[in-house]
C-alpha positions as CSV (number, residue, x, y, z in Angstrom):
1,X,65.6,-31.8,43.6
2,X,62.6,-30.7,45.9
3,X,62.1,-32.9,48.9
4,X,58.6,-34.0,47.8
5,X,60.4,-35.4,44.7
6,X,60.4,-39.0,44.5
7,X,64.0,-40.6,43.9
8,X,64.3,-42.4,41.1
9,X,66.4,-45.5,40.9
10,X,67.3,-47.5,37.9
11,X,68.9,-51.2,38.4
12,X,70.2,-52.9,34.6
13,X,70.6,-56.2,34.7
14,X,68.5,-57.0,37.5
15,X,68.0,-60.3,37.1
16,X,65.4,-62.1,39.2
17,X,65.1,-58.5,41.5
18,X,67.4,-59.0,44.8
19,X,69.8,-56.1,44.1
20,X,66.7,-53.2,43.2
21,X,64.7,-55.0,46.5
22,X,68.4,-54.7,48.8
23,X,68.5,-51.3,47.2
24,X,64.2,-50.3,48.7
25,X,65.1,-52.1,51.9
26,X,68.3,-49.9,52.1
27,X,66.3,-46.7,51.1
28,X,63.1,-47.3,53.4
29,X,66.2,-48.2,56.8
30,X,67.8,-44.9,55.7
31,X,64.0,-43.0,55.5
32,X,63.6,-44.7,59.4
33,X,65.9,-41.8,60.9
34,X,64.8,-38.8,58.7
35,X,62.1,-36.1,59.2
36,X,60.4,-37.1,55.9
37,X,59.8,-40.6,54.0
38,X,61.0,-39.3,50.9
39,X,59.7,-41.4,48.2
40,X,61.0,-43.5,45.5
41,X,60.9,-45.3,42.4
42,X,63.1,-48.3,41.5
43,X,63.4,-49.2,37.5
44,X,64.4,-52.8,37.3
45,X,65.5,-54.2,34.2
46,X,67.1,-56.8,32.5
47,X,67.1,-58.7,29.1
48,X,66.9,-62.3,30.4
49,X,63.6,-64.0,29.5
50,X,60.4,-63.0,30.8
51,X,60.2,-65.7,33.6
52,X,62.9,-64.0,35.6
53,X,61.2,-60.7,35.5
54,X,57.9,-62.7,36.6
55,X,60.0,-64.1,39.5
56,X,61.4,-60.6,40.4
57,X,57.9,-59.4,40.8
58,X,56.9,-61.7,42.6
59,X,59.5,-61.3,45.7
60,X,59.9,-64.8,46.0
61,X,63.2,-66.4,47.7
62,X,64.1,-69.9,49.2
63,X,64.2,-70.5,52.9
64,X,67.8,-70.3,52.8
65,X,67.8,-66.3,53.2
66,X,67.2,-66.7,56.7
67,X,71.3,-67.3,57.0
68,X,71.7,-63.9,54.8
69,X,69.7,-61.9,56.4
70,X,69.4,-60.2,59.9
71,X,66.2,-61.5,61.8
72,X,65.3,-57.8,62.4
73,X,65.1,-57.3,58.2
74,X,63.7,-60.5,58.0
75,X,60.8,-60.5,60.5
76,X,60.1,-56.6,58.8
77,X,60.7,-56.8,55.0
78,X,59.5,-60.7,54.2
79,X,56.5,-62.9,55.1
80,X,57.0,-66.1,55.3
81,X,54.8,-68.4,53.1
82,X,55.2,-71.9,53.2
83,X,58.3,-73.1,52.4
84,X,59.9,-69.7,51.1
85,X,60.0,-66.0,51.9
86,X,58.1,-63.1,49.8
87,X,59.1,-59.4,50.3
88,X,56.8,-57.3,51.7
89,X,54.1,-55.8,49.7
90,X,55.5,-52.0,50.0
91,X,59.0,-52.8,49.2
92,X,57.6,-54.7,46.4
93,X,55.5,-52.0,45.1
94,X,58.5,-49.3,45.2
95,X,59.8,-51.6,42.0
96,X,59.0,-52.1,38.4
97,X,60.7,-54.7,36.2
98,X,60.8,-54.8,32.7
99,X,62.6,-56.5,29.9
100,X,65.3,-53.9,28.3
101,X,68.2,-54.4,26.3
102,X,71.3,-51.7,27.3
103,X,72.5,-51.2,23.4
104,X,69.1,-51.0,21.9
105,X,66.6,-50.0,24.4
106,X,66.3,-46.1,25.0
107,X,67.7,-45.8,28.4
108,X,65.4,-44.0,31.4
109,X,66.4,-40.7,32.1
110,X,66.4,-38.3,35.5
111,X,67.5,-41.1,37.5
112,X,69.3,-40.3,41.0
113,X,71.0,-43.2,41.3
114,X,72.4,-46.0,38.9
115,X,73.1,-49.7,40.3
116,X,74.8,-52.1,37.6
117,X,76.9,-54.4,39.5
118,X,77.9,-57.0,37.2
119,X,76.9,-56.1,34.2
120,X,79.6,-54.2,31.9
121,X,82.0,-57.3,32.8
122,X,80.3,-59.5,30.1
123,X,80.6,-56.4,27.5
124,X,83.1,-55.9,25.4
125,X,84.8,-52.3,25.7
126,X,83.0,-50.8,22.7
127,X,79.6,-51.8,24.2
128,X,81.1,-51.1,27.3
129,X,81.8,-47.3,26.5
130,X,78.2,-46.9,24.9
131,X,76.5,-48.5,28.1
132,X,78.6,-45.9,30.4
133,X,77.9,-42.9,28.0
134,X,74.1,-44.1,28.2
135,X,74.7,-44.2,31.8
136,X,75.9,-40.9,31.8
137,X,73.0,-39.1,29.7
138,X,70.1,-41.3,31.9
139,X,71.5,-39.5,35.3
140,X,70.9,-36.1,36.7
141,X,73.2,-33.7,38.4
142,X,73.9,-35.0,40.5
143,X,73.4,-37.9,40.0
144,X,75.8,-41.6,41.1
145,X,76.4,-44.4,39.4
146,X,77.6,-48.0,41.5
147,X,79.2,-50.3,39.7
148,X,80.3,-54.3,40.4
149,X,83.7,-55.3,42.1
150,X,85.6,-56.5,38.9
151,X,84.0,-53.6,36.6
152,X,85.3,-50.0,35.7
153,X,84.7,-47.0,33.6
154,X,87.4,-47.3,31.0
155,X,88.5,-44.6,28.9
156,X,85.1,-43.4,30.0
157,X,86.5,-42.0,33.7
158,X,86.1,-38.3,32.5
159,X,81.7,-38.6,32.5
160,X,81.9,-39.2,36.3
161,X,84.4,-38.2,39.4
162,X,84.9,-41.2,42.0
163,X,83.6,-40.8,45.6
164,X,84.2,-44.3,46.5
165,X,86.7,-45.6,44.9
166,X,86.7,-49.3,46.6
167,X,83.0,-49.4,46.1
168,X,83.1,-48.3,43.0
169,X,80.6,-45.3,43.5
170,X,80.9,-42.2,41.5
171,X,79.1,-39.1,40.8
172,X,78.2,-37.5,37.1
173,X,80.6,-35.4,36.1
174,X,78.8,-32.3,34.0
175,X,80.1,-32.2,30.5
176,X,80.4,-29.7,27.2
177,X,78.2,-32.2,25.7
């Protein structure tokens, strides 16, 4: 992929946004120490209703993320408003959430990197397979997939080679499909 090139990023089940905003703040800390910004594009998504994806794009969180979060991150990815914290504008603005369903929806495609952590577990395997071949299709080569704690690829292992195996991060595996 050309440097210029902006990453793309796709998050399912993103819920109300702080695993695709961990992911920018991740991204922009890694850009800190590299000759180039590169930039990037985070796909959040989810099926809940539309009041969660309102609340992810809003970048809105309870005082209480003080005690998860260094000061340093703090003081430079959230401003404090009140009686809660909102993320910074330009990590906010790196996102895009919108409501899509796994099994129905058409998946995005020439993604860099997938993050579903948590998701497959509350599939059964037959949706599960599907999900991971969709998976599969919407990455490039290469490409990496990250998956939750409890979840795994199945019978499905053969679409993608493990790099990580204890945190669950593997890489698209070019196929004869």
């Amino acid at each position: 992929k050309p440097p210029d090139a902006p990453l793309r990023l796709w998050v399912p089940g993103c819920s109300k946004g702080q695993e695709a905003y961990s992911l920018a703040i991740a991204l922009w800390e890694f850009f800190d120490d590299q000759p180039l910004r590169r930039r990037f594009h985070i796909f959040a998504t989810d099926l809940s209703d539309p009041g969660s994806l309102e609340t992810a794009r809003a970048g809105v969180y309870p005082e209480s993320i003080e005690g998860e979060l260094t000061p340093e991150r703090l003081h430079r990815f959230f401003r404090k408003e009140d009686q809660f914290y909102r993320i910074d504008k330009t990590i906010r603005d790196s996102c895009v959430f919108s409501r899509q369903n796994l099994i129905a929806d058409p998946p995005f495609s020439h993604v860099d990197l997938i993050s579903c952590r948590n998701v497959l577990i509350y599939m059964d395997p037959v949706l599960q397979r599907r999900v991971v071949a969709t998976f599969h299709y919407a990455l490039n080569v290469p490409g990496f997939l990250i998956l939750g704690s409890s979840e795994t690829l199945g019978d499905q292992s053969g679409l993608f080679e493990a790099m990580d195996r204890t945190n669950k991060i593997y890489a698209k595996q070019v196929t004869g499909s």
